[in-house]
C-alpha positions as CSV (number, residue, x, y, z in Angstrom):
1,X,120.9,-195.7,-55.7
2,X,119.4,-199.2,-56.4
3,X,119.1,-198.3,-59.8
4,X,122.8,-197.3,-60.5
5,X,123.7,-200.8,-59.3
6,X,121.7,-202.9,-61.7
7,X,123.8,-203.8,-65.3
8,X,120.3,-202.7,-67.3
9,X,120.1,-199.1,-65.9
10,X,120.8,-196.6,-68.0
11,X,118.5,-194.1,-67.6
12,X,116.9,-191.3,-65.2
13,X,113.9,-188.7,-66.1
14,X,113.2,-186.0,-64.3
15,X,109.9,-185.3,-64.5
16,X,108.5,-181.3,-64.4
17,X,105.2,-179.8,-63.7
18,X,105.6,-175.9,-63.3
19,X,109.0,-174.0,-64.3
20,X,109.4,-172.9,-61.1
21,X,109.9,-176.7,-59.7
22,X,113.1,-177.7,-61.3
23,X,116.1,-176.4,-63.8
24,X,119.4,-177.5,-65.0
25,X,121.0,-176.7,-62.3
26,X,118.8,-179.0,-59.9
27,X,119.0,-181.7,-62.4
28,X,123.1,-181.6,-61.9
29,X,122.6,-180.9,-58.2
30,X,120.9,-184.2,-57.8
31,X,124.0,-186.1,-58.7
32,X,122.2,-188.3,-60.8
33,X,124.0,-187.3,-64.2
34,X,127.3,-188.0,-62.4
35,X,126.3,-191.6,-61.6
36,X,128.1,-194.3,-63.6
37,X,125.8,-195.9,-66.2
38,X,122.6,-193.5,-66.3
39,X,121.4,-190.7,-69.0
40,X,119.6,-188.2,-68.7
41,X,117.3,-189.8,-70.6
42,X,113.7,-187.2,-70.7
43,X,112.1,-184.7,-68.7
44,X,108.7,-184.0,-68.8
45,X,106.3,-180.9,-68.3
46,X,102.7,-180.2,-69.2
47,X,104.2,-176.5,-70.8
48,X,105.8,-177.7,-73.8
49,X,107.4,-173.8,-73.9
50,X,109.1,-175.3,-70.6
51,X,109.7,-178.7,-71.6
52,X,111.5,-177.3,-74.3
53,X,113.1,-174.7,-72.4
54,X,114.7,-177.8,-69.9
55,X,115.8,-179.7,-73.4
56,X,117.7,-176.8,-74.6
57,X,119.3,-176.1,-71.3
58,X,120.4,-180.1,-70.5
59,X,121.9,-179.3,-74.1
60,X,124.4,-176.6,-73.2
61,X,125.3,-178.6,-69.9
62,X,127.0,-180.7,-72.7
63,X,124.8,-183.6,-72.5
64,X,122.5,-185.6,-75.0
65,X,119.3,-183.9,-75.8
66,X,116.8,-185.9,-73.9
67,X,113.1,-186.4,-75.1
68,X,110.5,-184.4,-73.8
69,X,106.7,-185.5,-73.1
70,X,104.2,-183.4,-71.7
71,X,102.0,-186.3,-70.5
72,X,103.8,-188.5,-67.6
73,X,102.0,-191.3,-68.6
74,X,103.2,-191.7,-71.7
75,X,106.7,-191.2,-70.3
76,X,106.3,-194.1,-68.1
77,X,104.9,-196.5,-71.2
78,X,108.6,-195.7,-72.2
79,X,110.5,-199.0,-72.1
80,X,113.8,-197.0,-72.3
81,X,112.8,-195.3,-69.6
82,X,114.4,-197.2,-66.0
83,X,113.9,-194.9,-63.4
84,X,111.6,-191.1,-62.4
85,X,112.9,-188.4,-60.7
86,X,109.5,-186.3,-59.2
87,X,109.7,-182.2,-58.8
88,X,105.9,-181.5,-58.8
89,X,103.9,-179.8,-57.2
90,X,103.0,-181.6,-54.0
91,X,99.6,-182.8,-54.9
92,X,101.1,-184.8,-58.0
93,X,104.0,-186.3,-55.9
94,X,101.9,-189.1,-54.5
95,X,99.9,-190.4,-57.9
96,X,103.3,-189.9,-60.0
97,X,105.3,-191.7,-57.2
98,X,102.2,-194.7,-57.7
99,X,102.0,-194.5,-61.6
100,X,105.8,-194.9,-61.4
101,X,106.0,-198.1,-59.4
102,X,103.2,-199.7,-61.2
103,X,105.3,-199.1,-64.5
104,X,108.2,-200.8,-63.0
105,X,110.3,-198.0,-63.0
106,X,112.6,-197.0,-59.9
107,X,111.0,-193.7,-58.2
108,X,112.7,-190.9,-56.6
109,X,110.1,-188.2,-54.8
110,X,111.1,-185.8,-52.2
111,X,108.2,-184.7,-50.5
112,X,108.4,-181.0,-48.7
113,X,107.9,-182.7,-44.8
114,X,111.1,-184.8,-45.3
115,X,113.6,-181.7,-45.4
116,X,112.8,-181.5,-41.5
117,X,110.8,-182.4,-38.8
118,X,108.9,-179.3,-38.2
């Protein structure tokens, strides 16, 4: 991961649109809380039930409460802020994956077609 091998990284959000995207679990599936160097650092969710809902969940998974936004654009106006993770919907994956890069941040989108071929 690009961003794991720069000195200045130190963080990764994940960023959340519906509760049924992403959970805890996905977030420590991803591996990116067991890279060297990087935090957890915010997720983000237009439901601030679910935002809220993720914090408290990251929290018993033992790590530091991250900070929650329910508008990805302020997220990425977050100097803190190095790197996105993207588990939306599939119609938000493309402008988020865009508004990321323009912010300078390092992106990370799965889009549904590239589990497999068919």
């Amino acid at each position: 991961m690009r961003w794991a091998a720069r000195s200045s990284a130190r963080t990764i959000v994940c960023v959340w649109r519906f509760a049924e995207c992403a959970g805890a679990a996905t977030i420590t599936s991803t591996g990116f809380t067991k890279v060297p160097g990087t935090e957890l650092a915010a997720v983000c969710d237009v439901d601030e039930g679910v935002s809220s809902k993720r914090v408290g969940e990251i929290e018993k998974l033992g790590l530091p409460k991250p900070k929650s936004y329910v508008d990805v654009r302020k997220l990425l106006e977050d100097k803190d802020i190095d790197a996105i993770s993207i588990a939306t919907p599939n119609h938000w994956h493309s402008l988020m994956a865009i508004w990321g890069c323009q912010a300078g941040k390092d992106v990370y989108v799965e889009k549904p077609c590239s589990h497999n071929t068919f």
